[in-house]
N, CA and C atoms as an extended XYZ file, in Angstrom:
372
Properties=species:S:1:pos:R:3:atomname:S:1:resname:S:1:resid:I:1 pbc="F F F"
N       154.282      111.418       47.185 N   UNK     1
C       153.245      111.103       48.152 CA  UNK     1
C       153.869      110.305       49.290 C   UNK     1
N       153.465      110.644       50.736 N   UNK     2
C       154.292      110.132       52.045 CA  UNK     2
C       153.290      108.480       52.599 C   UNK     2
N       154.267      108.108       52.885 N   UNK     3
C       153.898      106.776       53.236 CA  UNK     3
C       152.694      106.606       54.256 C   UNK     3
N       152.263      107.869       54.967 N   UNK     4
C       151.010      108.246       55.474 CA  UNK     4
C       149.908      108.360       54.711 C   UNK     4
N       149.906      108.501       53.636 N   UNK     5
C       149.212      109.226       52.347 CA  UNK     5
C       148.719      108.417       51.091 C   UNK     5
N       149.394      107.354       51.989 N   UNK     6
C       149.006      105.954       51.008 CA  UNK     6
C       148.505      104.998       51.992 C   UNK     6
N       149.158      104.925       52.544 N   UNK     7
C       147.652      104.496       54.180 CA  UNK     7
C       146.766      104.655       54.182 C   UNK     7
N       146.347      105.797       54.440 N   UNK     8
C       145.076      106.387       54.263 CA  UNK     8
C       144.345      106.155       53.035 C   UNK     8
N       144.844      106.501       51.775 N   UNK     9
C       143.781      106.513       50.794 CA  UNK     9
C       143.737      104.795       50.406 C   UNK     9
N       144.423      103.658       51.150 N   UNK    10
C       144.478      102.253       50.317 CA  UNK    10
C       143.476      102.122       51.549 C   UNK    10
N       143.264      102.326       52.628 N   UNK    11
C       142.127      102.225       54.326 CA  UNK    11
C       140.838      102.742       53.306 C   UNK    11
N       140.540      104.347       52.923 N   UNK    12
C       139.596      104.672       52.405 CA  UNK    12
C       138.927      104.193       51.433 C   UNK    12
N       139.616      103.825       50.603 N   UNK    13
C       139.387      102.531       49.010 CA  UNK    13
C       139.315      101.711       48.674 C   UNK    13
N       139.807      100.463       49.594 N   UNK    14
C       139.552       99.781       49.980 CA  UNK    14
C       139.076       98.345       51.004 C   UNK    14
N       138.102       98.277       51.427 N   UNK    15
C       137.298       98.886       52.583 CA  UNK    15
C       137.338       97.001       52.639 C   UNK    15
N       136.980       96.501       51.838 N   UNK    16
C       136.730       94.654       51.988 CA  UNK    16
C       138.015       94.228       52.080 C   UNK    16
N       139.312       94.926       51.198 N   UNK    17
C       140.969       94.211       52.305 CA  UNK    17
C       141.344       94.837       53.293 C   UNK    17
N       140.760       95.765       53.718 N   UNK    18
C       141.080       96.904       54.609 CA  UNK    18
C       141.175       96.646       56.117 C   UNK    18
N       139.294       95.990       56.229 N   UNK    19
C       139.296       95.766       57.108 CA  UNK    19
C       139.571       94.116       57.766 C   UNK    19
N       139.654       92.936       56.768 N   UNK    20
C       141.055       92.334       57.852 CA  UNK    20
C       141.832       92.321       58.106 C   UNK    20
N       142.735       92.873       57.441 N   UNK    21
C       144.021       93.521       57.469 CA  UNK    21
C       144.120       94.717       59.038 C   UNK    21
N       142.753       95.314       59.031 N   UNK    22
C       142.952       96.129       60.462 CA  UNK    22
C       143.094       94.975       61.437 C   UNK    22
N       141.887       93.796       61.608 N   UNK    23
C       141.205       92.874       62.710 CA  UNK    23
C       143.488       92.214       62.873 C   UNK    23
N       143.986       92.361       61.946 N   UNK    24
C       144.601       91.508       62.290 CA  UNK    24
C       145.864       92.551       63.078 C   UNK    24
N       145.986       93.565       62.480 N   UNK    25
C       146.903       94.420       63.294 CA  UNK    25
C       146.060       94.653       64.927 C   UNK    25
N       145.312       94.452       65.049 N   UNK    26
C       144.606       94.297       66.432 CA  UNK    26
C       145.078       93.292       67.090 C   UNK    26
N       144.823       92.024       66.453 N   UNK    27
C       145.535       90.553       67.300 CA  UNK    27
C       146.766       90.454       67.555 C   UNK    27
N       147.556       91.863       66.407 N   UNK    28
C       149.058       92.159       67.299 CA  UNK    28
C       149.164       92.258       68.587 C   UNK    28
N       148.171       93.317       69.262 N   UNK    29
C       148.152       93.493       70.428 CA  UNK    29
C       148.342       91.889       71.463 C   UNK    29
N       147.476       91.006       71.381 N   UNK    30
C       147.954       89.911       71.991 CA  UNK    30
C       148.874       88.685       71.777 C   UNK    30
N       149.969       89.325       70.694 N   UNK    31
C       151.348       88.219       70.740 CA  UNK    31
C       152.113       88.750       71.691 C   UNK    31
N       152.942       87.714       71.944 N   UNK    32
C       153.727       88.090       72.580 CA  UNK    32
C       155.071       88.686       72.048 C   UNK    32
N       154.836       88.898       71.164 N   UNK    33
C       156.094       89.801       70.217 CA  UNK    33
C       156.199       91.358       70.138 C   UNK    33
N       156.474       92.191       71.319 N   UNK    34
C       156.829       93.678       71.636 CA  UNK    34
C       157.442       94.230       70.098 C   UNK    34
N       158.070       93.723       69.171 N   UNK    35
C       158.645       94.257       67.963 CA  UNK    35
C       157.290       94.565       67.440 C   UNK    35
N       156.447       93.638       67.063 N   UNK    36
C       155.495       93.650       66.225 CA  UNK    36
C       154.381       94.290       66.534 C   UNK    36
N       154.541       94.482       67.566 N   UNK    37
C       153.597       95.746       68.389 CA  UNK    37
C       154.182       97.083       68.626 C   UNK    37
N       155.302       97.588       68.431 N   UNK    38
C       155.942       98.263       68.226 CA  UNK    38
C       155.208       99.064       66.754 C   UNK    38
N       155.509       98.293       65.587 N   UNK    39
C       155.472       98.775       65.057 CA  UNK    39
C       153.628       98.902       64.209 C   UNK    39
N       153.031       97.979       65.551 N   UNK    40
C       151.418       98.233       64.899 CA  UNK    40
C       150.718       99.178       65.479 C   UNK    40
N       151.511       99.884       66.873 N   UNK    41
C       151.305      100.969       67.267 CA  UNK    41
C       150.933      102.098       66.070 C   UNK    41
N       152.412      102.104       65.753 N   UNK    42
C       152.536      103.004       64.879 CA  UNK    42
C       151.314      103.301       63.692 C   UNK    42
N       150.923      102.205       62.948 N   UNK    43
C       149.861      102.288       62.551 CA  UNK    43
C       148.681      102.697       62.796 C   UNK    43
N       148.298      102.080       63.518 N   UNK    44
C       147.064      102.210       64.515 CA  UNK    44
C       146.962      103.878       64.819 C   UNK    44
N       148.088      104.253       65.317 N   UNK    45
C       147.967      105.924       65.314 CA  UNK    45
C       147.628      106.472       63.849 C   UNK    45
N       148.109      106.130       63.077 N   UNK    46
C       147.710      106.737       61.424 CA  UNK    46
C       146.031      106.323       61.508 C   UNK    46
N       145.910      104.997       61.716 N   UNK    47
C       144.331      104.791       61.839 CA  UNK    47
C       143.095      105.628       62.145 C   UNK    47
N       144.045      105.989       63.661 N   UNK    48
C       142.902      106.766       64.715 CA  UNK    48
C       142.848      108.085       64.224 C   UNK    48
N       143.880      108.953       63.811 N   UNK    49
C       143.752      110.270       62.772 CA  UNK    49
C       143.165      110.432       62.049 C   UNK    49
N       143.372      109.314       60.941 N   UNK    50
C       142.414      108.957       60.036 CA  UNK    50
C       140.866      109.119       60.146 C   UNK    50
N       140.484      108.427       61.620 N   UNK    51
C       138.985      108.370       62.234 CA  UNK    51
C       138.996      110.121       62.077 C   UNK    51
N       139.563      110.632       63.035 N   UNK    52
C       139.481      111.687       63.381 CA  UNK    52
C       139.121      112.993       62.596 C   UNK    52
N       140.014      112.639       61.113 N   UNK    53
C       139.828      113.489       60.537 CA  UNK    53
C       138.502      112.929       59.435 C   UNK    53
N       138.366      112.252       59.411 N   UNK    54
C       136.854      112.216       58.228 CA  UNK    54
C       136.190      111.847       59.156 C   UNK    54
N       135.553      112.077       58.103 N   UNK    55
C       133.517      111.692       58.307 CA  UNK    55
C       133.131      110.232       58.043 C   UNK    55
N       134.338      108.510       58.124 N   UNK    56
C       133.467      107.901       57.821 CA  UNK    56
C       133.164      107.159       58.889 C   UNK    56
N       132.023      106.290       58.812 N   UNK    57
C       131.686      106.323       60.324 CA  UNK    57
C       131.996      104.681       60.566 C   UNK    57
N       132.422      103.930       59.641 N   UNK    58
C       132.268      102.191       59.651 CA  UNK    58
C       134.239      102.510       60.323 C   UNK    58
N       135.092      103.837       60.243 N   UNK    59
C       136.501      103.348       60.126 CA  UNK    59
C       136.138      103.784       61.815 C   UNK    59
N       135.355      105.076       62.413 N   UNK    60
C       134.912      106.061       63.531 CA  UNK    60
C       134.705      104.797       64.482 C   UNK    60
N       133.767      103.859       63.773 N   UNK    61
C       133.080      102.939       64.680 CA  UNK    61
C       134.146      101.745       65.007 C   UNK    61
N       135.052      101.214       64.263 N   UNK    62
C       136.112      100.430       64.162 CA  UNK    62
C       136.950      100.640       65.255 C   UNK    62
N       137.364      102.400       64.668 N   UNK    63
C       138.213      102.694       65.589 CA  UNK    63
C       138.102      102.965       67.545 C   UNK    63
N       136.811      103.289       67.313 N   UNK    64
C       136.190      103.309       68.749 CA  UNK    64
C       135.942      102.042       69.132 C   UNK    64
N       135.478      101.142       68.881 N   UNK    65
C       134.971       99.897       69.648 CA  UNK    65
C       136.211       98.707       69.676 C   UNK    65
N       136.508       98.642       68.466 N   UNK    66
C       137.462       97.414       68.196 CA  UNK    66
C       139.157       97.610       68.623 C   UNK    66
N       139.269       98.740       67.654 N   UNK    67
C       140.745       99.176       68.053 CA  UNK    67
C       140.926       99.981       69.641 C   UNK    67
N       139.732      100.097       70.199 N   UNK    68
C       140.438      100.912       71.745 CA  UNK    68
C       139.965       99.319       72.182 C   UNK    68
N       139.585       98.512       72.391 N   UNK    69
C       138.779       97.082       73.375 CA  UNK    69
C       140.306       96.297       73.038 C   UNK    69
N       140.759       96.593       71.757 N   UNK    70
C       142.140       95.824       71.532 CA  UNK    70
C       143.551       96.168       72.060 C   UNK    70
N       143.771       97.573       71.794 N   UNK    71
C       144.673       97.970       72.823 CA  UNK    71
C       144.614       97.926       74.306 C   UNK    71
N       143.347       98.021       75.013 N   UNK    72
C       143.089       97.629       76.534 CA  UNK    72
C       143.629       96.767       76.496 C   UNK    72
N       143.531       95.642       75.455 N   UNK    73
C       143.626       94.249       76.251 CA  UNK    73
C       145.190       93.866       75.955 C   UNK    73
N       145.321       94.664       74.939 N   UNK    74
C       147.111       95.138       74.899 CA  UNK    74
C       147.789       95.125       76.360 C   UNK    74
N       147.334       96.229       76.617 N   UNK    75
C       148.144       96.498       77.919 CA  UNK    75
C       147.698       95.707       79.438 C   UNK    75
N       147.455       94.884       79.203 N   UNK    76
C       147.507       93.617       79.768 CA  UNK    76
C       148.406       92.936       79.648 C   UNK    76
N       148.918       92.449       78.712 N   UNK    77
C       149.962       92.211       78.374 CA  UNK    77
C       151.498       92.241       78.658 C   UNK    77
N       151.986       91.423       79.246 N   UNK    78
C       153.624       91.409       79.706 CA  UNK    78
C       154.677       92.281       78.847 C   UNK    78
N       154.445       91.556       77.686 N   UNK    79
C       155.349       91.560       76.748 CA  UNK    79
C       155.051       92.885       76.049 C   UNK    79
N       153.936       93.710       76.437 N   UNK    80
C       154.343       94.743       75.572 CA  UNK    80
C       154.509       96.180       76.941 C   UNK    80
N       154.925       95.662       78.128 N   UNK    81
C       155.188       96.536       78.669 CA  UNK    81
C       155.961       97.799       78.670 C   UNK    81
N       157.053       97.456       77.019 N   UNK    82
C       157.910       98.293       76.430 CA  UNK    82
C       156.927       99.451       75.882 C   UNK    82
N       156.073       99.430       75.204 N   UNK    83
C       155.106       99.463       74.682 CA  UNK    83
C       153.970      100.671       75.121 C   UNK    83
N       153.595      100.313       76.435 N   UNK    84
C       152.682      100.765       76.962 CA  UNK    84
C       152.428      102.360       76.899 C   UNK    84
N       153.207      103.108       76.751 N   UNK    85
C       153.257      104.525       76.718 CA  UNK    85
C       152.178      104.891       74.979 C   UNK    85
N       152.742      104.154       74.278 N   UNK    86
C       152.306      104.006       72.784 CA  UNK    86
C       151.254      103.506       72.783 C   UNK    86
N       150.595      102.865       73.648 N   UNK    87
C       149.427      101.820       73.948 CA  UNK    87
C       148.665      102.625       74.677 C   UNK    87
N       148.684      103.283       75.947 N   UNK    88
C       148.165      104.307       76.806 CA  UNK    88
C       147.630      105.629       75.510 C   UNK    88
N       148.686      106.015       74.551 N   UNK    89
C       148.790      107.579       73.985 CA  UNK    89
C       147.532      107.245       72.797 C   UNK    89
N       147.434      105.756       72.308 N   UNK    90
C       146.369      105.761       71.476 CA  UNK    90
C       144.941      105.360       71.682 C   UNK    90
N       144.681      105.069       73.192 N   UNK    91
C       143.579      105.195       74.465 CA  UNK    91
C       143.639      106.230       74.441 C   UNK    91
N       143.912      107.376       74.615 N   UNK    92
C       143.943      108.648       75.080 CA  UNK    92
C       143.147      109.271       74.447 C   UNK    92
N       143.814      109.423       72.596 N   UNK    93
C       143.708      109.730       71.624 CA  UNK    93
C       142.330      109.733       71.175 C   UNK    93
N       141.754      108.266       70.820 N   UNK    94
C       140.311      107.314       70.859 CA  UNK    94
C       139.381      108.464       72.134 C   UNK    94
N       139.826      108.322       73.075 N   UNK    95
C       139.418      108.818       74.339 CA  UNK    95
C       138.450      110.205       74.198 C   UNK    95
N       139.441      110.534       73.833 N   UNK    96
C       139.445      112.050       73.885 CA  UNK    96
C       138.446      112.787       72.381 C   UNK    96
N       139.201      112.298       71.447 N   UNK    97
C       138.834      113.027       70.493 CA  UNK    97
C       137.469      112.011       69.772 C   UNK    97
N       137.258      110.211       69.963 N   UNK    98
C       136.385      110.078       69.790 CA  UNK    98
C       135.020      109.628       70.888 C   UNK    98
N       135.220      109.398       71.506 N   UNK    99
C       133.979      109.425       72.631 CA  UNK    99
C       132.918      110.029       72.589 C   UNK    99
N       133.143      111.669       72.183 N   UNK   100
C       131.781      112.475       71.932 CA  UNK   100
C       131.179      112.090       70.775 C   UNK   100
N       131.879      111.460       69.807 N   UNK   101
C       131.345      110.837       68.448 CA  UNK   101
C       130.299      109.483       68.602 C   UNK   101
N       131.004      108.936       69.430 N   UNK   102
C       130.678      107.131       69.432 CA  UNK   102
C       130.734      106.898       70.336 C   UNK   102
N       129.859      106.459       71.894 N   UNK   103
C       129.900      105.885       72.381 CA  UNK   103
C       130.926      104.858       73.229 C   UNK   103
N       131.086      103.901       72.119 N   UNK   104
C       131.984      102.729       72.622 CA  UNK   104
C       133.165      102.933       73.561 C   UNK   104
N       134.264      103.962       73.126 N   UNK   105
C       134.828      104.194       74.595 CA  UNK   105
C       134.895      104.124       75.571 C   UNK   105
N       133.281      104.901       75.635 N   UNK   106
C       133.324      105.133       76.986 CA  UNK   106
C       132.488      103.599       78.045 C   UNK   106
N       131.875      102.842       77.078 N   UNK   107
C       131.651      101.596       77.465 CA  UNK   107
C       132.283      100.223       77.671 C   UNK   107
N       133.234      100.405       77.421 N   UNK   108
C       134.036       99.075       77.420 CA  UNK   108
C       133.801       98.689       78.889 C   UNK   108
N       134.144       97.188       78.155 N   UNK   109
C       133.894       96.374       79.279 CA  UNK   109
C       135.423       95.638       80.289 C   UNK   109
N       134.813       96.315       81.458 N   UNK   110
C       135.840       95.841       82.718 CA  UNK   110
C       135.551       94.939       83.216 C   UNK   110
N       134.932       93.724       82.509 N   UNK   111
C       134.789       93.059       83.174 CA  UNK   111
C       135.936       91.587       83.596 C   UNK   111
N       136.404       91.677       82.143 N   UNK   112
C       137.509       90.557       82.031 CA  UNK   112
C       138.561       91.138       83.236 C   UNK   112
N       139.202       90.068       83.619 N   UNK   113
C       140.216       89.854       84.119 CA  UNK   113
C       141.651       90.862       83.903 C   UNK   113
N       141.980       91.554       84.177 N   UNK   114
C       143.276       92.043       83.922 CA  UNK   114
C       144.208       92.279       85.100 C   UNK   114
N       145.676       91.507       85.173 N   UNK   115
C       145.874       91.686       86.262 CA  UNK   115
C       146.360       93.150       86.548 C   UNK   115
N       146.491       93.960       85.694 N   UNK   116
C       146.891       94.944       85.662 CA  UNK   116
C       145.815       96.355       86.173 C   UNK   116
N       144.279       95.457       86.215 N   UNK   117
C       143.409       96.140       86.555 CA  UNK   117
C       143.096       96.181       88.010 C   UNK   117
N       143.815       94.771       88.647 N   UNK   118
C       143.198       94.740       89.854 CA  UNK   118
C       143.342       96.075       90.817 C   UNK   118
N       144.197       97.333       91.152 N   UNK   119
C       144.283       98.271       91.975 CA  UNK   119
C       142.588       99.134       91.647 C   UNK   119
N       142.197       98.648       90.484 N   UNK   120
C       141.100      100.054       90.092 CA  UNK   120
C       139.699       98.891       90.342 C   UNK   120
N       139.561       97.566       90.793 N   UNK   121
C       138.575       97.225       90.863 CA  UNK   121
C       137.530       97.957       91.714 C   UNK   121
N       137.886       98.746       92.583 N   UNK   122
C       137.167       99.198       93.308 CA  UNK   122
C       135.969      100.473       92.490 C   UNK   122
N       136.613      100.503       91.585 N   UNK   123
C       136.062      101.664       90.385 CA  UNK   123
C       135.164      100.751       89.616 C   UNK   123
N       135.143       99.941       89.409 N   UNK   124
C       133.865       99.216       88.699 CA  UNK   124
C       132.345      100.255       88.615 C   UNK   124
């Protein structure tokens, strides 16, 4: 069994260590440690598949609201400018394949500060 394959079914099974264990690979996004975001990328993509491919709707809803509002605020971020392509591809991802599901995507809020946002304020 692949190290994907145990991800998934320890996410599906258990659901009360599961999910702080997600909240906290989220707060990766705002260290300033590019390694450690590096490699919570990586996760986070197993995550969003995960959404993608089942039906449950507490990981659907997670993954839409929490994990895309967390990577935004990722790429804000200096330090993970290494990053950003991996950070952009799992926005995309969320984007694309869950939006017609859930909402939240497509609502996030622009309102905070990003200096990285200022060229698109005009898009508000």
């Amino acid at each position: 069994m692949g190290k994907n394959k145990l991800d998934c079914s320890f996410l599906l099974n258990h659901k009360s260590v599961a999910l702080p264990a997600l909240q906290i690979c989220l707060e990766t996004f705002t260290w300033t440690d590019g390694e450690a975001t590096t490699k919570v990328c990586y996760f986070c993509g197993v995550v969003v598949l995960l959404a993608k491919l089942t039906n449950n709707v507490e990981l659907r809803e997670f993954v839409s609201k929490d994990m895309f509002s967390a990577v935004i605020r990722g790429l804000g971020m200096e330090s993970n400018a290494i990053n950003s392509p991996d950070l952009v591809n799992i926005c995309r991802e969320i984007f694309i394949y869950l939006s017609d599901r859930d909402p939240a995507p497509r609502q996030v809020s622009f309102n905070q500060k990003h200096s990285w946002l200022s060229p698109f304020t005009c898009c508000k």
